[in-house]
PDB file of N, CA, C and O in Angstrom:
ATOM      1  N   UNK A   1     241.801 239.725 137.810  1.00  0.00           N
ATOM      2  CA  UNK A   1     240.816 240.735 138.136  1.00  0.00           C
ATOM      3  C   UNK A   1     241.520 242.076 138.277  1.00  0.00           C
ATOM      4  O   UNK A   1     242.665 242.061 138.727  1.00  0.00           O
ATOM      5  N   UNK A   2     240.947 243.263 137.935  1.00  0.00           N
ATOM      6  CA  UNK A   2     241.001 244.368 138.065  1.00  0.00           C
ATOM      7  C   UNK A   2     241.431 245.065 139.738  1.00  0.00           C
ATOM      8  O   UNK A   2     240.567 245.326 140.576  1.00  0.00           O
ATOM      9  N   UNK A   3     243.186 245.310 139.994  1.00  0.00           N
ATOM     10  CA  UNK A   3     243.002 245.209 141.075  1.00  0.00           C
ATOM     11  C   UNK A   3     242.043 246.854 141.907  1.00  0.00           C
ATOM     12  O   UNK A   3     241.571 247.090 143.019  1.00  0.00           O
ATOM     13  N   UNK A   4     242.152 247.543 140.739  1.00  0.00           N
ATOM     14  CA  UNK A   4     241.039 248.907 140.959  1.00  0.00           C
ATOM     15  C   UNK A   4     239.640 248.386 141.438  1.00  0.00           C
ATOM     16  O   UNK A   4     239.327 248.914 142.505  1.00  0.00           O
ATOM     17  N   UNK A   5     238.452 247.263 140.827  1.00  0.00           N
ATOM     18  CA  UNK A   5     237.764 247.405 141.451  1.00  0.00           C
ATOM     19  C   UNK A   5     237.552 246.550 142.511  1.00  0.00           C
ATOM     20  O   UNK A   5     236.369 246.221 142.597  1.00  0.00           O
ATOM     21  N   UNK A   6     238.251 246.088 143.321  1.00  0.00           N
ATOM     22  CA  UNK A   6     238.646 245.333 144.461  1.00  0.00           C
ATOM     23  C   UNK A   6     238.598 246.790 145.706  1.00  0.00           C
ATOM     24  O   UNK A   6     238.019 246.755 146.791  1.00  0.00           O
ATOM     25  N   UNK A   7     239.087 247.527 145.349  1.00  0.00           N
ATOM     26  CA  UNK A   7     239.221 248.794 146.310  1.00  0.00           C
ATOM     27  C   UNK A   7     238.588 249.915 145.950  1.00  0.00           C
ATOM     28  O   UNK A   7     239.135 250.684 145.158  1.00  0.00           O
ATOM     29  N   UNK A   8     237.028 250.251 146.604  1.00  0.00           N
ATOM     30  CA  UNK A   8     236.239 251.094 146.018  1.00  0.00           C
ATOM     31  C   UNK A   8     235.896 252.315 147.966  1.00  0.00           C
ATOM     32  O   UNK A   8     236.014 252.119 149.176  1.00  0.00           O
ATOM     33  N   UNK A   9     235.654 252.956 147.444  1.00  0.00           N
ATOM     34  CA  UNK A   9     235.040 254.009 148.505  1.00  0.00           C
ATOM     35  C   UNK A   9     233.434 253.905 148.621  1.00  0.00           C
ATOM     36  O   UNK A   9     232.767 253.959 147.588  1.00  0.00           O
ATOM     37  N   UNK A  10     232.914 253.779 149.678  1.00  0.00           N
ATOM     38  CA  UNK A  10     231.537 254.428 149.284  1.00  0.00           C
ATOM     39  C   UNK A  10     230.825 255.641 150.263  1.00  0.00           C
ATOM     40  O   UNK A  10     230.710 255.835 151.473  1.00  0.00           O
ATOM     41  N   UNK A  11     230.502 256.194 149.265  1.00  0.00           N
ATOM     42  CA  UNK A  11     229.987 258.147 149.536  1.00  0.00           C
ATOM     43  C   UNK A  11     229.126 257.788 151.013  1.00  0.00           C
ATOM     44  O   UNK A  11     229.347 258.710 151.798  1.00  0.00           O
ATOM     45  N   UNK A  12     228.329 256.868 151.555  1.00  0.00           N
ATOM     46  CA  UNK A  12     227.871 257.380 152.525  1.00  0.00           C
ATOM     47  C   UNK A  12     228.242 255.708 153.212  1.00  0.00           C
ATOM     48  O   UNK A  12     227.373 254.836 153.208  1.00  0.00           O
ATOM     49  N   UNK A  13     229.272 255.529 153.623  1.00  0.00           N
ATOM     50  CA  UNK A  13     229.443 254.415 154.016  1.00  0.00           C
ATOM     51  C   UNK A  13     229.209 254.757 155.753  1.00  0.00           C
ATOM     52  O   UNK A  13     228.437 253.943 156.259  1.00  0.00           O
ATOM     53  N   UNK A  14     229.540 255.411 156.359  1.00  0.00           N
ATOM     54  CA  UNK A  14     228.886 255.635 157.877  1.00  0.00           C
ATOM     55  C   UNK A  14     227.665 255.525 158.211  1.00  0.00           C
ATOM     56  O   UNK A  14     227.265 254.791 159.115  1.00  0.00           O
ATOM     57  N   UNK A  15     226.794 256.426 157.335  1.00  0.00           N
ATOM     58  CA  UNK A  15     225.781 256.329 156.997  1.00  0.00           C
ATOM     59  C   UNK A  15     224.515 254.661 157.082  1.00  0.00           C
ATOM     60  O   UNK A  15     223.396 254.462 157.553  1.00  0.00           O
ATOM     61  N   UNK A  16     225.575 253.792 156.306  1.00  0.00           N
ATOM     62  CA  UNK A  16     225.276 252.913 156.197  1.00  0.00           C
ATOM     63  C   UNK A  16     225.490 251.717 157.126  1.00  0.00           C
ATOM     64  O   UNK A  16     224.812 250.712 157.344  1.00  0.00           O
ATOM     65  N   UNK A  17     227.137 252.340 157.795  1.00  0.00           N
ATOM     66  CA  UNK A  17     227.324 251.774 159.065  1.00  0.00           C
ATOM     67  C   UNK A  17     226.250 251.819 160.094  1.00  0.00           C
ATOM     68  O   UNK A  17     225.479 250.863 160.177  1.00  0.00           O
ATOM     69  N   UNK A  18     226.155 252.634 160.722  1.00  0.00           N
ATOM     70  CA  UNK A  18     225.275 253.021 161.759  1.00  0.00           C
ATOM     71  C   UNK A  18     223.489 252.835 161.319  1.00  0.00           C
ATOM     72  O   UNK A  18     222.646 252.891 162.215  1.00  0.00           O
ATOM     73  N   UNK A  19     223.108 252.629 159.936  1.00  0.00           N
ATOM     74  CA  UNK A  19     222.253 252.084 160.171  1.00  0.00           C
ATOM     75  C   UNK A  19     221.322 250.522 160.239  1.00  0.00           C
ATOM     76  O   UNK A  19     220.220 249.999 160.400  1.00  0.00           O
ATOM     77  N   UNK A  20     222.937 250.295 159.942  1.00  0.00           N
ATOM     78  CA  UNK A  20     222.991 248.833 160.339  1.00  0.00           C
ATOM     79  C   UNK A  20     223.327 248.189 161.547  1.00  0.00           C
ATOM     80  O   UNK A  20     222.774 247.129 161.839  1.00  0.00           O
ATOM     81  N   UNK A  21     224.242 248.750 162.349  1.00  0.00           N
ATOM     82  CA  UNK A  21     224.661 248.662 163.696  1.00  0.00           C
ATOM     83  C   UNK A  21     223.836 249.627 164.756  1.00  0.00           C
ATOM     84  O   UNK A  21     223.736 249.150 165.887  1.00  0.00           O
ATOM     85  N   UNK A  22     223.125 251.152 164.500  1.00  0.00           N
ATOM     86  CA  UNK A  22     222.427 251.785 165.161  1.00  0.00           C
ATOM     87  C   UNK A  22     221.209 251.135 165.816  1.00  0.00           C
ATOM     88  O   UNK A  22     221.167 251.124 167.046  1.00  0.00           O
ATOM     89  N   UNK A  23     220.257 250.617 165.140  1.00  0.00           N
ATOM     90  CA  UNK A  23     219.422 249.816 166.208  1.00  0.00           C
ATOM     91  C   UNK A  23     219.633 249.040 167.604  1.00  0.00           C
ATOM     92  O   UNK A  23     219.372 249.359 168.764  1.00  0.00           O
ATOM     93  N   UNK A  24     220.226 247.867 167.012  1.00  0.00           N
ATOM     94  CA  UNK A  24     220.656 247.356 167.989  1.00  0.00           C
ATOM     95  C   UNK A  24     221.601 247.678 169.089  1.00  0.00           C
ATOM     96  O   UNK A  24     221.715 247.092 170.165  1.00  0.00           O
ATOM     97  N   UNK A  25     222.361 248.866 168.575  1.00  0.00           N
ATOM     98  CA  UNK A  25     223.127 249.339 170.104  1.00  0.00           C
ATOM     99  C   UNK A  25     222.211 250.236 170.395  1.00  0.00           C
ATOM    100  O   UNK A  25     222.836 250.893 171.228  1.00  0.00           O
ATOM    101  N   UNK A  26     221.157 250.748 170.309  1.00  0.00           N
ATOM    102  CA  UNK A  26     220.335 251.478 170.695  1.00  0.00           C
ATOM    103  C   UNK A  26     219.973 250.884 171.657  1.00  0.00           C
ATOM    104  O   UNK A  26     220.282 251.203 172.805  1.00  0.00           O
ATOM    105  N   UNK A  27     218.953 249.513 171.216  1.00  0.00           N
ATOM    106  CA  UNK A  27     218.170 248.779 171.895  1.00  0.00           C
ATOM    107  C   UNK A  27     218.867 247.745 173.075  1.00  0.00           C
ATOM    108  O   UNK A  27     218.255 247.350 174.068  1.00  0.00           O
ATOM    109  N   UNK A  28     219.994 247.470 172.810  1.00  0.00           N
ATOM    110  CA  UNK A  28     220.718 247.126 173.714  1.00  0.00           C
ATOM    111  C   UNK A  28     221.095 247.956 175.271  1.00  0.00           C
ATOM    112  O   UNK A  28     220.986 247.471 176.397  1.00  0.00           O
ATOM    113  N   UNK A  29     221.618 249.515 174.847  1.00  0.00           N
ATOM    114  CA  UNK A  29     221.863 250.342 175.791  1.00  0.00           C
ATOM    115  C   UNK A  29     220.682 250.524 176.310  1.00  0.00           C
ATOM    116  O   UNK A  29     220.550 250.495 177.533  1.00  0.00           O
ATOM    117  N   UNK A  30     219.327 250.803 175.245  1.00  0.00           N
ATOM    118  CA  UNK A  30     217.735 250.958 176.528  1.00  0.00           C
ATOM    119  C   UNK A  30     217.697 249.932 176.757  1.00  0.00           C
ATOM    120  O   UNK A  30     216.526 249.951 177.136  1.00  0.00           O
ATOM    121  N   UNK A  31     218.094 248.531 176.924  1.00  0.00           N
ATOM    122  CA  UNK A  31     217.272 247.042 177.793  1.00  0.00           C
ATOM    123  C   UNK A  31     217.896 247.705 178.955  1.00  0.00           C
ATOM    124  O   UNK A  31     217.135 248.049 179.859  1.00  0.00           O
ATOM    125  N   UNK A  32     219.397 247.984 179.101  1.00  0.00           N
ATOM    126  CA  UNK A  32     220.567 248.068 179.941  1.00  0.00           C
ATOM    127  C   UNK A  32     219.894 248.978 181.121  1.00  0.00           C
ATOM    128  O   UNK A  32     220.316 248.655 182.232  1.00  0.00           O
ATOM    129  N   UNK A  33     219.307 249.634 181.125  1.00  0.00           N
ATOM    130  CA  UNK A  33     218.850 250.792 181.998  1.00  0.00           C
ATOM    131  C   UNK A  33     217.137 250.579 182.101  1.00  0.00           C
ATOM    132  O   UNK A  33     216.492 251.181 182.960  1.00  0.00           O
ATOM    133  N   UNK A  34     216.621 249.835 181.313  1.00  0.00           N
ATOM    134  CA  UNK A  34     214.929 249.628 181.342  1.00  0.00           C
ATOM    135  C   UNK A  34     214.961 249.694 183.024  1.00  0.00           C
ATOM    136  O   UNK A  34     215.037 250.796 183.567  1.00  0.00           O
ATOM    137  N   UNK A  35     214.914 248.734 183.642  1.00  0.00           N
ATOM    138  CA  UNK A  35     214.644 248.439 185.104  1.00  0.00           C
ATOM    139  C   UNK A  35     214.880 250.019 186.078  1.00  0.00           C
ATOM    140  O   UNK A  35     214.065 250.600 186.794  1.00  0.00           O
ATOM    141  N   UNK A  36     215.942 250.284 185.834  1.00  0.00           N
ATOM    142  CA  UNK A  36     216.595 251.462 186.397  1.00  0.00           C
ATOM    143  C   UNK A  36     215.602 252.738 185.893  1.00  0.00           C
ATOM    144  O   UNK A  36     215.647 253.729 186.622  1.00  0.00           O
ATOM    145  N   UNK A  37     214.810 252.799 184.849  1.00  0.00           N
ATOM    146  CA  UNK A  37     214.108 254.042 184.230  1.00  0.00           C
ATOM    147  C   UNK A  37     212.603 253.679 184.940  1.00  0.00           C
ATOM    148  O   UNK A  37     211.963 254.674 185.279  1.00  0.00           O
ATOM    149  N   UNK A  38     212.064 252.549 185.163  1.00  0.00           N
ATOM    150  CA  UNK A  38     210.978 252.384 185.298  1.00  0.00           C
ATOM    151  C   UNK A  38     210.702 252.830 186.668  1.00  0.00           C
ATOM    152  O   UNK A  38     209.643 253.424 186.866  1.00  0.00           O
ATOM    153  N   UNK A  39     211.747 252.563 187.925  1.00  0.00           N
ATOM    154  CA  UNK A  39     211.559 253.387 188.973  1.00  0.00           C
ATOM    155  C   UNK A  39     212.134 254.588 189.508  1.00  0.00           C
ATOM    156  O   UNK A  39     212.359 254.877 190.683  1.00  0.00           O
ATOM    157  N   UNK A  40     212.381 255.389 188.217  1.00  0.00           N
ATOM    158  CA  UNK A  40     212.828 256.352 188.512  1.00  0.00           C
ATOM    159  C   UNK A  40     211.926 257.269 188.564  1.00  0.00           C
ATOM    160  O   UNK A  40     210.944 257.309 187.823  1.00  0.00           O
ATOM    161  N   UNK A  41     212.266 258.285 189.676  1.00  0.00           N
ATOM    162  CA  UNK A  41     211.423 259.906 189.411  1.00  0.00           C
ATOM    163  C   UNK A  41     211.704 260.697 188.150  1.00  0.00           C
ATOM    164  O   UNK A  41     212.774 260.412 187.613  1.00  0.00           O
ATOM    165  N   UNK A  42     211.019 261.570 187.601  1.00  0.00           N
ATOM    166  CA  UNK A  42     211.109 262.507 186.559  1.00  0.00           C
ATOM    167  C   UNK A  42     212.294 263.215 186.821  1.00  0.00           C
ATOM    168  O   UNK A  42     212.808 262.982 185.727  1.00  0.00           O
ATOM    169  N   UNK A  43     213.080 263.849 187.364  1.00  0.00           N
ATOM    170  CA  UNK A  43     214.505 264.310 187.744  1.00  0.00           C
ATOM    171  C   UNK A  43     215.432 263.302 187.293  1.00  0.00           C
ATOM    172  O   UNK A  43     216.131 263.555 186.312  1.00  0.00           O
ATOM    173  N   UNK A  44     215.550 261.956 188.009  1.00  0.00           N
ATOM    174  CA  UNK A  44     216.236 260.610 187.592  1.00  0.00           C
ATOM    175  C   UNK A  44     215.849 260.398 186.166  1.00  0.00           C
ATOM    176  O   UNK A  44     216.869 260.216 185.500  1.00  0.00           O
ATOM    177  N   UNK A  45     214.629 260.345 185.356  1.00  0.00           N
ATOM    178  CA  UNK A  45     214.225 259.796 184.524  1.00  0.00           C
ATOM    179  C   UNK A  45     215.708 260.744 183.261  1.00  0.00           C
ATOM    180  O   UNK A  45     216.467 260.332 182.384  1.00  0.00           O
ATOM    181  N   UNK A  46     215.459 261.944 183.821  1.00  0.00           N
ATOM    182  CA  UNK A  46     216.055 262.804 182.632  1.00  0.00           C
ATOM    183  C   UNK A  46     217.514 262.910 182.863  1.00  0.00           C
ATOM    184  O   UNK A  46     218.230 263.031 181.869  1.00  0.00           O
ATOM    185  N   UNK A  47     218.140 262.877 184.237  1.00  0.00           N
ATOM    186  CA  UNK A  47     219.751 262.247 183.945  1.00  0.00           C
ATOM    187  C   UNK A  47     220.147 260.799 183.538  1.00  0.00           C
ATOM    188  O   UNK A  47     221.272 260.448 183.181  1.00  0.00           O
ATOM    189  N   UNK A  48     218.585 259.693 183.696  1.00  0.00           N
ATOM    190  CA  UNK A  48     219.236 258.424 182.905  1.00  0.00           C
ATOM    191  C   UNK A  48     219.476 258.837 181.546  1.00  0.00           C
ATOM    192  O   UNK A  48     220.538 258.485 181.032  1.00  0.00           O
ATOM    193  N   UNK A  49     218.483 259.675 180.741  1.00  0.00           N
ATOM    194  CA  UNK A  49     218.423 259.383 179.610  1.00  0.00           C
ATOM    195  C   UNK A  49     219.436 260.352 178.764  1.00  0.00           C
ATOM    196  O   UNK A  49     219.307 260.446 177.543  1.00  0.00           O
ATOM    197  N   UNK A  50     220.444 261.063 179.470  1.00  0.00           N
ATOM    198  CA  UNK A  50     221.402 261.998 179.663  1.00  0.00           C
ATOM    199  C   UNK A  50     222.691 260.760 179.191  1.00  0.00           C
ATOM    200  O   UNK A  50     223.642 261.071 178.474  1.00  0.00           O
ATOM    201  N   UNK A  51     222.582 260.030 179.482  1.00  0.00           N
ATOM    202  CA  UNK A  51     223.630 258.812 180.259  1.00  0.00           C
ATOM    203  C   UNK A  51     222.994 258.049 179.047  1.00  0.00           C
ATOM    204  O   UNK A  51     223.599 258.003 177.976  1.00  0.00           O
ATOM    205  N   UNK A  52     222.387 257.752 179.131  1.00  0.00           N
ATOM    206  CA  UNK A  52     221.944 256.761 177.703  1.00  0.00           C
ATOM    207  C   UNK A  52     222.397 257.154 176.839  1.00  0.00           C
ATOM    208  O   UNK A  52     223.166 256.414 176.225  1.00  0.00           O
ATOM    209  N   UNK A  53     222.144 258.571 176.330  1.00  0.00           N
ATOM    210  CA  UNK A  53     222.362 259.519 175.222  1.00  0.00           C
ATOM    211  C   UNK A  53     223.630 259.251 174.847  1.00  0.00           C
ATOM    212  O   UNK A  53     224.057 258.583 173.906  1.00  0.00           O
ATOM    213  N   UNK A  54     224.292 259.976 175.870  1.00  0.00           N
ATOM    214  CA  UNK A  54     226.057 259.631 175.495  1.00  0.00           C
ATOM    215  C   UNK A  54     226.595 258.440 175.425  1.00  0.00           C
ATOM    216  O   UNK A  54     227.405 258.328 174.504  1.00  0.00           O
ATOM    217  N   UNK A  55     226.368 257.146 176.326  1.00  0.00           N
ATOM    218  CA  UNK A  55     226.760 255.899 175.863  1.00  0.00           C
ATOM    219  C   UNK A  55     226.379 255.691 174.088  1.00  0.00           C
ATOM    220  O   UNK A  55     227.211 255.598 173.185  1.00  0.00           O
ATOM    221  N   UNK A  56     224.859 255.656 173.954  1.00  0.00           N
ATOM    222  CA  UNK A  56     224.538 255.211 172.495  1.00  0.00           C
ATOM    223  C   UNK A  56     225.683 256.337 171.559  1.00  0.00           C
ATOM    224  O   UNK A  56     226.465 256.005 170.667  1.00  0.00           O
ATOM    225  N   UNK A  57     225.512 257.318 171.962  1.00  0.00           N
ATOM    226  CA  UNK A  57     227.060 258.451 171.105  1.00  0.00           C
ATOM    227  C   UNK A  57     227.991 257.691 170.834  1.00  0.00           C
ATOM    228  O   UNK A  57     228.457 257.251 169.783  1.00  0.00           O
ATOM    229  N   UNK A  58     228.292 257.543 172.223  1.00  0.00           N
ATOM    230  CA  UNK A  58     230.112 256.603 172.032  1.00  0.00           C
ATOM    231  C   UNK A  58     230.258 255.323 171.399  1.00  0.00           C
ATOM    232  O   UNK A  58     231.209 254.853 170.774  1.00  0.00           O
ATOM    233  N   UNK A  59     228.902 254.754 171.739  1.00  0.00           N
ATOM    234  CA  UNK A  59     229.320 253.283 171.369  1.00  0.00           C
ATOM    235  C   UNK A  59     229.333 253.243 169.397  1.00  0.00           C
ATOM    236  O   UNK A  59     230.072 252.558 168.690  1.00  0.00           O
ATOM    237  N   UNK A  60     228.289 254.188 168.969  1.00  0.00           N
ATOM    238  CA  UNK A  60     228.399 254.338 167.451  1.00  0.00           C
ATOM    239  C   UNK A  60     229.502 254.757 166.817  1.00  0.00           C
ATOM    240  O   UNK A  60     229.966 254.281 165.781  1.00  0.00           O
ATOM    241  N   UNK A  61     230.018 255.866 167.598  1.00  0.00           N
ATOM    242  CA  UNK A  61     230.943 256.375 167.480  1.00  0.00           C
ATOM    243  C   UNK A  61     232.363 255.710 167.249  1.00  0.00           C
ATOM    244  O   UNK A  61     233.222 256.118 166.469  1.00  0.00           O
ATOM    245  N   UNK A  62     232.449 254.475 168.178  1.00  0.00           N
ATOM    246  CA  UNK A  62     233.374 253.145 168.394  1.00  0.00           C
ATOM    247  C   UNK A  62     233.026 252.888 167.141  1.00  0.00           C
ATOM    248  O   UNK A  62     233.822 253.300 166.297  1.00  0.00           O
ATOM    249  N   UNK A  63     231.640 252.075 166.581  1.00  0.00           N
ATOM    250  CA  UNK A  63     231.331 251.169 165.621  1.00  0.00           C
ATOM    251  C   UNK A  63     231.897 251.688 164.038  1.00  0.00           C
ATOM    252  O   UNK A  63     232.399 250.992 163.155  1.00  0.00           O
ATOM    253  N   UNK A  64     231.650 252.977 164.042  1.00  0.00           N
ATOM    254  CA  UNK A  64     231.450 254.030 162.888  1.00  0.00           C
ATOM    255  C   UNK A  64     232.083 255.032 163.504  1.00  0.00           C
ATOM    256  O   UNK A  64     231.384 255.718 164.250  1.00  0.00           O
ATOM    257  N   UNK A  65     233.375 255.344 163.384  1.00  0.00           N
ATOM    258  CA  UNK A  65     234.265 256.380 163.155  1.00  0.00           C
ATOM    259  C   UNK A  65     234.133 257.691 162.200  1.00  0.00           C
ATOM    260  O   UNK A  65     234.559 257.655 161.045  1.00  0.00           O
ATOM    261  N   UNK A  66     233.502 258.883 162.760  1.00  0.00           N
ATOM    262  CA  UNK A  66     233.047 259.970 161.944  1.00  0.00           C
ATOM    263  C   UNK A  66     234.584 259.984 160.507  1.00  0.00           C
ATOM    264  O   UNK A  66     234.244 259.712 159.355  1.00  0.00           O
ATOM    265  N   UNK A  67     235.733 260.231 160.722  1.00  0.00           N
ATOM    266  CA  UNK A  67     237.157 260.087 160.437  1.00  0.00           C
ATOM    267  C   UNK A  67     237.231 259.089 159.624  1.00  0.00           C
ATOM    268  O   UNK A  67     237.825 259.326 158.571  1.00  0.00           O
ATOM    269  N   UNK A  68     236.767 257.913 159.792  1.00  0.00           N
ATOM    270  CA  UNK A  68     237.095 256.791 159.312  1.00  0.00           C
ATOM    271  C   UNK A  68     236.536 256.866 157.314  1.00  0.00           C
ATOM    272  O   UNK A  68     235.717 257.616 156.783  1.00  0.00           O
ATOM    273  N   UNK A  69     237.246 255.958 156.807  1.00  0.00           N
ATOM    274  CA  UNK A  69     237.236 256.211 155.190  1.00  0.00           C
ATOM    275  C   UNK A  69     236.043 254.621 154.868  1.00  0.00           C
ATOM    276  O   UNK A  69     236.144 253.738 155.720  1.00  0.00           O
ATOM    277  N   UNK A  70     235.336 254.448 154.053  1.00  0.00           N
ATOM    278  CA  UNK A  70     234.484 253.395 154.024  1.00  0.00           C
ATOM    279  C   UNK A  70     234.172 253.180 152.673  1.00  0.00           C
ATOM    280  O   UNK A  70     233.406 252.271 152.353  1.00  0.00           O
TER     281      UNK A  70
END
């Protein structure tokens, strides 16, 4: 076999990362805090989701490396 096409790039491979892995760490990080949002006040409501925000950031970020070659 061709050892060229064994090793290919693809143009939106993050892209493709994260929308394969993006759901579910989404939905994972909101189960994680559901309980915690439901009795929160509107003040609380908007630093959980502050805190959500950036976890779901990082954790994609982990999964799918902006840097990273794909």
């Amino acid at each position: 076999m061709d050892e060229r096409a064994t090793h290919r790039f693809v143009a939106d491979g993050r892209g493709r990362a994260l929308a394969a892995n993006g759901p579910g760490i989404k939905k994972e990080i909101r189960a994680r805090y559901a309980g915690e949002l439901s009795r929160a006040s509107f003040l609380e409501r908007w630093r959980i989701e502050g805190r959500i925000r950036r976890e779901i950031q990082e954790e994609l970020a982990r999964v799918a490396p902006p840097g990273a070659l794909y």
